[in-house]
C-alpha positions in Angstrom: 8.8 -18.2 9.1 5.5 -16.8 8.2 3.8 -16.9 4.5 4.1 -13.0 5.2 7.8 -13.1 5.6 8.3 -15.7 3.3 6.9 -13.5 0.3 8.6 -10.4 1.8 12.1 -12.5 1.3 11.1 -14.0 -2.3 10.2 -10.6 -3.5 13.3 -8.3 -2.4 15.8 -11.4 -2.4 14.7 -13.3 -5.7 12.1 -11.8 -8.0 13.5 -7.7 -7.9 17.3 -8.8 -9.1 16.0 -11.1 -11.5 13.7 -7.9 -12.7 16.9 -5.8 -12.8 19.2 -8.0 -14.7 16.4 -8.0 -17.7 15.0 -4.1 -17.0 16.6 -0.5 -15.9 14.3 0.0 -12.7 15.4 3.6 -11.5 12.5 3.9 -9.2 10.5 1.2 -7.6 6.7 1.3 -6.2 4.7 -1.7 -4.4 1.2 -1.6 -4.2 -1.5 -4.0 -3.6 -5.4 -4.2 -3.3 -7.6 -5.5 -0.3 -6.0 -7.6 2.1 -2.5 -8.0 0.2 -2.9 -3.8 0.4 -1.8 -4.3 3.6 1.2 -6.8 2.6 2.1 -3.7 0.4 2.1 -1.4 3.2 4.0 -3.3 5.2 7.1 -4.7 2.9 7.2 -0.8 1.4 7.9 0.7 4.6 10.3 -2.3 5.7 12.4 -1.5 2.7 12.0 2.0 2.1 15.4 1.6 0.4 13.5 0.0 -1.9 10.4 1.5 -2.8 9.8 4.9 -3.1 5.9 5.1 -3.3 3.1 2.5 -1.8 -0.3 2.0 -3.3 -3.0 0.2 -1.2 -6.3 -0.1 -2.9 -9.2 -0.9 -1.0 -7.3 -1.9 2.0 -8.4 -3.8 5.1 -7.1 -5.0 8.1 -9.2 -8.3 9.6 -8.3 -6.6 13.5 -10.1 -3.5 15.2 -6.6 -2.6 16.7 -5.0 -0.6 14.1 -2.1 0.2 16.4 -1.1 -3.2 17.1 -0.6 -3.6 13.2 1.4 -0.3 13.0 3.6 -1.2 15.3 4.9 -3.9 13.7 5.6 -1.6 10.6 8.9 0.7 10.4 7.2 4.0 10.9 10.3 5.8 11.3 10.7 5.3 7.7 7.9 6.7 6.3 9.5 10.0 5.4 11.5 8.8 2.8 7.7 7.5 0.9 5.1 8.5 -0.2 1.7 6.6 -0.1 -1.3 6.4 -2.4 -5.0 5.2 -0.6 -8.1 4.4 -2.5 -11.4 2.9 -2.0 -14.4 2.4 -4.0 -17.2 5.4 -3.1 -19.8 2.5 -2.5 -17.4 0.0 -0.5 -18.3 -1.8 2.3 -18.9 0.3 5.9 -15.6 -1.3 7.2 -13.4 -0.4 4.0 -14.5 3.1 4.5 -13.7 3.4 7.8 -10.8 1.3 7.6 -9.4 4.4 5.1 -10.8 6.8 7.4 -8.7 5.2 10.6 -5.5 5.0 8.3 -6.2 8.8 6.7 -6.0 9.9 10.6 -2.0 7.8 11.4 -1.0 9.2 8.7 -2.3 13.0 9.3 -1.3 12.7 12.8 2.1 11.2 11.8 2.9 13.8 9.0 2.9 11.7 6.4 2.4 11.9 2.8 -0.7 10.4 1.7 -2.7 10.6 -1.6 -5.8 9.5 -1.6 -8.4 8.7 -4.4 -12.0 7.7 -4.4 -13.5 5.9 -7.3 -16.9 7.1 -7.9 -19.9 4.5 -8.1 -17.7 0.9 -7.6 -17.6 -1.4 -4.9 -14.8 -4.1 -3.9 -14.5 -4.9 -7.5 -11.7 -4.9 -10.5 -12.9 -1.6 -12.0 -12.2 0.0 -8.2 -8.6 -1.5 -8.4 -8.3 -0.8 -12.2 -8.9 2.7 -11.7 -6.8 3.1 -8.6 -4.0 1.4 -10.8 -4.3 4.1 -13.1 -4.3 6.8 -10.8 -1.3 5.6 -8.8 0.9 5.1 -11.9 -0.4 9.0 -12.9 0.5 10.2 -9.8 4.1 8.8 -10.0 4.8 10.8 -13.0 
């Protein structure tokens, strides 16, 4: 079993009914930032059951073939999400056109997608900070 799946399992088999014996969680959201944006992406639409909305801040994928990590993603489920994409306005070239390839599935799948661009950061914390922000905003 892979670190990947491993985490996946831990996550919807451990650490979510342990959060729901302390906390009332009506509606649930995964999101995560960089490479682990992708993680997000992936255990979101695997259990849309699960989470409604998916955040991926800065994402990146370490592969030029977008479609062979698609495919191994539950695209039939996207229409019960909603996503949430953000990026830094001075990122790194392959950040930005990583966000540009992933604007284009989703157009060309019809799905919902929000995206936000932090002006003037990089790959930094105040990038991710103020994606945070605007993901929890655009919950409301």
């Amino acid at each position: 079993m892979s670190e990947n799946t491993l985490i996946e399992k831990e996550l919807i088999n451990q650490v979510l009914p342990e959060l729901e014996k302390e906390f009332f969680l009506a509606k649930k959201s995964i999101a995560g930032l960089s490479k682990g944006s992708y993680q997000a992406f992936k255990i979101g639409a695997d259990h849309s059951e699960v989470f409604s909305k998916v955040g991926m801040f800065s994402p990146v994928l370490y592969s030029n073939v977008i479609e062979d990590k698609f495919a191994k993603i539950k695209t039939e489920n996207f229409s019960k999400q909603k996503f949430f994409l953000s990026i830094g306005s001075l990122e790194n070239e392959r950040f930005i056109n990583f966000k540009t390839i992933l604007e284009k599935e989703f157009r060309e799948r019809k799905i919902p997608l929000k995206s936000y661009i932090s002006p003037e950061t990089y790959h930094e914390w105040l990038t991710w900070h103020r994606s945070l922000y605007n993901f929890l905003l655009w919950q409301k």
